[in-house]
N, C-alpha and C positions, 0 to 999 in steps of 0.2 A: 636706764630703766625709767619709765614715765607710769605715773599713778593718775587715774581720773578718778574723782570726788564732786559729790554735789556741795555747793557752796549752797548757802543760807543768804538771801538779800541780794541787793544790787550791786553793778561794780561801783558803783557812786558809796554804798554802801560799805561794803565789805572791805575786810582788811587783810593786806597781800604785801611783800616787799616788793612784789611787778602786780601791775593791771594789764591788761591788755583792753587796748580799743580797737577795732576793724573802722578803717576809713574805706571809702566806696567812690570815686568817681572825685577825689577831694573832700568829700564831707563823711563827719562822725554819724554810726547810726544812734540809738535812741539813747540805749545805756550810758556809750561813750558823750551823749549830749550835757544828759545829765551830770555825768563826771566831771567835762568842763565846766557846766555849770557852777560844780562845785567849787573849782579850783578857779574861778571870776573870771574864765576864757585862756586861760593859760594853754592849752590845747589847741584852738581855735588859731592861738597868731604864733605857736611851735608849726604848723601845718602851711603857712601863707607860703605861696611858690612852692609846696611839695605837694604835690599829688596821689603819692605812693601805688603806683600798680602794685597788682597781686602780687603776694611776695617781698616785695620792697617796704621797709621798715624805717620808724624815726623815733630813738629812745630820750625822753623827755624827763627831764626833773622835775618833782614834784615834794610840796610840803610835807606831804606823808609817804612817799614811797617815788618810785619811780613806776611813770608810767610808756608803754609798745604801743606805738600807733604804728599797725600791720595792713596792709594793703591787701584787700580783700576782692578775688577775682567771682567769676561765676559759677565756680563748683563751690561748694562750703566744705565738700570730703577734699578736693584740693587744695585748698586753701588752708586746709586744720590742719594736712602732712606738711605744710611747708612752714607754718607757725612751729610746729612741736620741730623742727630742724632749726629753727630761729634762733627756738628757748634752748634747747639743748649746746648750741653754740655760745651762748648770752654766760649759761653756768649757773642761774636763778635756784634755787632748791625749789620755788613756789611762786605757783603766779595763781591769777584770778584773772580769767576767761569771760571777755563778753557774751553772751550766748548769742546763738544764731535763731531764724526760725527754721532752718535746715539744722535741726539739734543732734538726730542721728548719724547723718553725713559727717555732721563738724566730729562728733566723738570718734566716728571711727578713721577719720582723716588722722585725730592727732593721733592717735594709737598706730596706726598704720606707719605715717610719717617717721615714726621715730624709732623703729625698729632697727636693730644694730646684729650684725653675726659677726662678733668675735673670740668663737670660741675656741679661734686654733694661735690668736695672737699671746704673745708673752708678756704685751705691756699691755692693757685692757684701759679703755676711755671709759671707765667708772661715771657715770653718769646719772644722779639721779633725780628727778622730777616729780613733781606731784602738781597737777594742773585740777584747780577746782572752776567747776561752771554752773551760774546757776542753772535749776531745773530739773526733769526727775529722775529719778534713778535707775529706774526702770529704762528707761533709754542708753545711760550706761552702761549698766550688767549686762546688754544686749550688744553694744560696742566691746565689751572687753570678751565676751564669749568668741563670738565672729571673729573677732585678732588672735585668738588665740590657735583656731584654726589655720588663721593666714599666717600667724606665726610661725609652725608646724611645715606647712608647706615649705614655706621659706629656709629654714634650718632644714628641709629634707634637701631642697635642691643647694644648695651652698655647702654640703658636706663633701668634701674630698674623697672620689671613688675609691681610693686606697681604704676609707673608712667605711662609704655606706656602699657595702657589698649589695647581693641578694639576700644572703643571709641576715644582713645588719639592716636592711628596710624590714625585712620580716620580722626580726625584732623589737625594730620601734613601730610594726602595728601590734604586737600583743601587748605592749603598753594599753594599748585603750581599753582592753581588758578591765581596766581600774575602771571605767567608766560605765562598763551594763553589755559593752559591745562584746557581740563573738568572736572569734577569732580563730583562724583553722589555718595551719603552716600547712602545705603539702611539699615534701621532698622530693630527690629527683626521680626516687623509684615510684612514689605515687604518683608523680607527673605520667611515667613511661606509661601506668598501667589502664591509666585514663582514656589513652591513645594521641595526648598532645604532640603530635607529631614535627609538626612548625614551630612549636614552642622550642621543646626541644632541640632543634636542628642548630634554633639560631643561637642556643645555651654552648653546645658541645665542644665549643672553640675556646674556651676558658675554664682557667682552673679553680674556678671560683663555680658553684653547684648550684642552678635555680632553685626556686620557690616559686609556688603558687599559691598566693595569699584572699583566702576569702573572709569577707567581715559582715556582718549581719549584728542591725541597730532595730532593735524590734520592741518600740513601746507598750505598754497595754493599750488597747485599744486605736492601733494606728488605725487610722480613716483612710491611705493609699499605699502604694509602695512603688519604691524607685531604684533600678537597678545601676549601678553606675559599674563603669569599666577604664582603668587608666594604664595607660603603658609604661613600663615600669623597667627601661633600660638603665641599669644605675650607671654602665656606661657603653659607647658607643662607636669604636674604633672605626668602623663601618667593615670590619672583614677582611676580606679580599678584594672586598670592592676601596682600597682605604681610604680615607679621610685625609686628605691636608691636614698639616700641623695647626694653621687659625681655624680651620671648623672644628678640629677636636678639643678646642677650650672652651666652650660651653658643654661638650660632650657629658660632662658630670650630672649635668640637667636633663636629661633625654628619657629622666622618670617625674617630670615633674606631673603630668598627667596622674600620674601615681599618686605622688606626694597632695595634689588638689583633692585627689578623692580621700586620701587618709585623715586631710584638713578638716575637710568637709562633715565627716563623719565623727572627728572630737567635735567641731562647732554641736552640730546637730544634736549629739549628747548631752552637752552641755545644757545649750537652749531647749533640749525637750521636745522637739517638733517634732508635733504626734504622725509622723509617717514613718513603715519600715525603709528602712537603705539598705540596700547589700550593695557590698562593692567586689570586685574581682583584680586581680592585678599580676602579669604573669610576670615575675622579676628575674632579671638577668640580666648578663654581661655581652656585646658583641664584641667578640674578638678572633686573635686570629693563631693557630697552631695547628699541627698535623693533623690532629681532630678537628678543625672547625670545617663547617659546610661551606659547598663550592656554588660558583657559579654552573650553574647546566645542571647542579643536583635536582631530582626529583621527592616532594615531599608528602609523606599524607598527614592531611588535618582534622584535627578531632571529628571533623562534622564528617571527614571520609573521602570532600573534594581533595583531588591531587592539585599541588602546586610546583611547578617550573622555576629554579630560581634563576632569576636571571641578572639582579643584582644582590650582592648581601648587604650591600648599607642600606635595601627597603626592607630591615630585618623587624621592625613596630610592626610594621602590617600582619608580618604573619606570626607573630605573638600575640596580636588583638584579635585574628581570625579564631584563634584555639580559644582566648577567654571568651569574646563575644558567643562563638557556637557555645560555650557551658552554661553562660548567663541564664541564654534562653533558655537552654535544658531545666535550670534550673527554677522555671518557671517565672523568667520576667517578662511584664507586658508592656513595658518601653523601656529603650535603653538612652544612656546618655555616655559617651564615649570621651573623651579629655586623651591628646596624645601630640608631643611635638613630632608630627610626621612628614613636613618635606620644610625643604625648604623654598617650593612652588608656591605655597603658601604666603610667603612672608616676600617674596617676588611681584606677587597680585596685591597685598593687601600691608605689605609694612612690617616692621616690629611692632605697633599698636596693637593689632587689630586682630583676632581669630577668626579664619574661616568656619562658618558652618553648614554644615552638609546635613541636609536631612530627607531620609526615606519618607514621612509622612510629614505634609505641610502645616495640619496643627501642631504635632510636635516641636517644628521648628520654631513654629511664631511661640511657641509657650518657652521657650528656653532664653531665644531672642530679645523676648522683652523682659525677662525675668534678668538678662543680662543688662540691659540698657535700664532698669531700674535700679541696679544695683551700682552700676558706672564702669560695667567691662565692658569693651567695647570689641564686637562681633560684628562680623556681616555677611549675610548667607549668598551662598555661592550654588552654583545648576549642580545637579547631581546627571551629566549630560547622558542619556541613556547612549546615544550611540558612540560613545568613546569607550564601549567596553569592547569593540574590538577589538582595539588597542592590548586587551588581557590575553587575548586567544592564543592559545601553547599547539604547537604541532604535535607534543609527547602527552601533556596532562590536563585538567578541566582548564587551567588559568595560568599566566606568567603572575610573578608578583610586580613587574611594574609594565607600562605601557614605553612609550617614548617620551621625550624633553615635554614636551606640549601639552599642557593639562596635565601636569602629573599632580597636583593635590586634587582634580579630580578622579583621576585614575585610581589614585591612593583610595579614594573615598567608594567608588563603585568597588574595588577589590573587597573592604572591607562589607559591604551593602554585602555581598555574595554569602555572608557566613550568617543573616539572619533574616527572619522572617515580621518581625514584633518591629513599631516602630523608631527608628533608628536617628539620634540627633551625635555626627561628626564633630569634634570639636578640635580643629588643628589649631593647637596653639604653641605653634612653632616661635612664631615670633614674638607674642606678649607674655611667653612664661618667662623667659631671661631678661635683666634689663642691661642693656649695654654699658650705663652711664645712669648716676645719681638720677633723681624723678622727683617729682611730688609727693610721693606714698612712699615713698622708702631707698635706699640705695643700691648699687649696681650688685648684680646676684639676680634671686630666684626669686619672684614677685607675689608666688602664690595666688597667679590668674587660673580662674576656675574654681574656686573655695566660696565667691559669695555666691556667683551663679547659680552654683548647685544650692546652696542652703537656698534661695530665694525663689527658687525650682520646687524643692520639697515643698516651703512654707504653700505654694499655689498650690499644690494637690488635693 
């Protein structure tokens, strides 16, 4: 557990059993100058032949304490997740933090950095920290709000499907209830009478009973409103179409879209950003039994278009076509969609990176840079009109997938089909799991899409 605190004075000043100094390129910046100063270069010739790239550390003794000279790279958000992994390793109870003038970034780097899910372990790495920086507070309580959300996400997607059912995501969004949020469970009979058709379809093969979760964050006096929509497979067998045994271990995560938008909506709470959010989330299980839906079944979807299945493991798609068609019903004038939908995706573009698809081109660039200011990294992709051939069903309006070739765009024109109101894709197939330890946190569910969106609202 890590605590951020504003510290009072310099690090020259201030008293810590650890300082921390950031070196840059071999040299101290101002604070850490200072400190040597103080200590009559002791710093200065601990450093001679170390360099310390980003990351890389040299622990130094000193008359009053012991001082981290930490090698500081070009992000200060990546830089501050890789310190608070340092300290936590080190076992410090307190240190005292150079500040950066990237003060936001550096806050919610360590916060981020240090995040731990061990709530199914029996021996727990009891960890606790308290990291003071000077500077103001207000930048803080803005970093621990935002974590908190990524927090959220993160413990959504890293919970074992045996625990976060549909039911058990539904769940933990009336939790936010405590927060001002609405919150509205629909069952399987309210799904049926709705006419979720697709939804359902792809529910019916598990014994575990959908939900469709709607939440509405409605300040006084919101100045916009933002509808978000997150697919919400808590897991993901792929059907009859099945999955490989190594593609179904990340399968746990295949709501993480979900888990962003639930994120997003504690942050937003929290911080008070005066826009409405509704979010939607159709949650469920794809699996496979005498009930579950076939390949060559015929489906109809909320909006009334018939769908052709022609695979069951492109089962997101047609659980986002029944929420996105509600969204809009329910009078949103842009949407923003969050969904690990192919793995065409992460083919074109990596485990980094999000594709983004957008029907209307300023929507895209406002999402795009709201993401690239926050430091998720997106990169939009054609929404190719003429590959919607590829959708054309000999029985019904659409198949749900095309061929091998462009399937996350395939994916993204199927979904384009279920709305009218401007539309921003966000396949974050490959940046919502992390394969392996990172900068910001360790291997699990990353909680990509949580700052995006809050940094989305705040532009409205």
């Amino acid at each position: 557990m890590i605590t951020l605190t504003r510290a009072e004075g310099s690090l020259a000043e201030g008293q810590a059993p650890l300082k921390v100094a950031w070196v840059k390129e071999g040299q101290l910046l101002s604070q850490g100058e200072a400190l040597d100063a103080r200590l009559v270069g002791l710093l200065r010739r601990a450093l001679e032949g170390a360099s310390l790239k980003e990351g890389e550390s040299l622990l130094v003794a000193a008359p009053e304490g012991q001082v981290l000279l930490f090698g500081l790279g070009e992000d200060a958000r990546s830089s501050g997740g890789r310190l608070a992994q340092a300290l936590l390793r080190l076992r410090f109870p307190e240190a005292l933090v150079e500040p950066l003038p990237e003060a936001y970034a550096l806050a919610e780097g360590l916060l981020l950095g240090a995040y731990r899910f061990q709530r199914h372990r029996s021996e727990k790495e009891e960890k606790a920290l308290t990291l003071r920086i000077p500077g103001a507070e207000e930048v803080l309580e803005r970093a621990r709000k935002v974590a908190e959300g990524v927090y959220l996400a993160r413990d959504l997607v890293n919970e074992p499907p045996n625990l976060l059912t549909p039911l058990a995501l539904a769940e933990r969004a009336l939790e936010l209830r405590a927060l001002g949020i609405e919150v509205e469970v629909l069952d399987e009979e309210a799904i049926a009478s709705l006419g979720m058709g697709a939804f359902l379809a792809v529910a019916q093969g598990s014994e575990n009973p959908p939900r469709f979760i709607r939440l509405r964050y409605a300040p006084p006096g919101a100045r916009a409103r933002l509808d978000l929509v997150g697919k919400g497979l808590t897991f993901d067998s792929g059907g009859y179409s099945l999955k490989p045994t190594e593609s179904m271990t990340t399968m746990k995560g295949d709501m993480a879209g979900a888990a962003a938008v639930l994120g997003a909506m504690k942050s937003a709470a929290l911080l008070g950003i005066p826009v409405e959010i509704r979010g939607y989330i159709a949650a469920c299980e794809n699996m496979i039994s005498g009930r579950a839906y076939r390949v060559g079944d015929v489906l109809r979807t909320l909006s009334g278009k018939t769908v052709e299945v022609m695979n069951t493991d492109a089962e997101g798609r047609l659980t986002l076509a029944d929420a996105l068609f509600y969204a809009e019903r329910e009078g949103a004038k842009r949407i923003l969609e969050l969904s690990t939908l192919t793995g065409a995706a992460m083919v074109a573009l990596g485990e980094e990176v999000a594709a983004l698809f957008a029907t209307e081109e300023a929507w895209g660039n406002q999402v795009r840079e709201a993401a690239r200011r926050v430091g998720e990294k997106v990169w939009p992709m054609p929404l190719e009109r003429a590959y919607r051939e590829k959708l054309k069903s000999p029985v019904a309006d659409l198949k749900n997938v095309g061929d091998r070739n462009g399937g996350a765009i395939t994916a993204a024109l199927f979904l384009a089909e279920f709305v009218r109101v401007p539309l921003v894709h966000l396949d974050i197939a490959g940046p919502a799991f992390a394969r392996k330890a990172h900068a910001l946190g360790p291997e699990g569910g990353t909680g990509f899409g949580v700052r995006t969106i809050l940094e989305v609202a705040q532009a409205l």
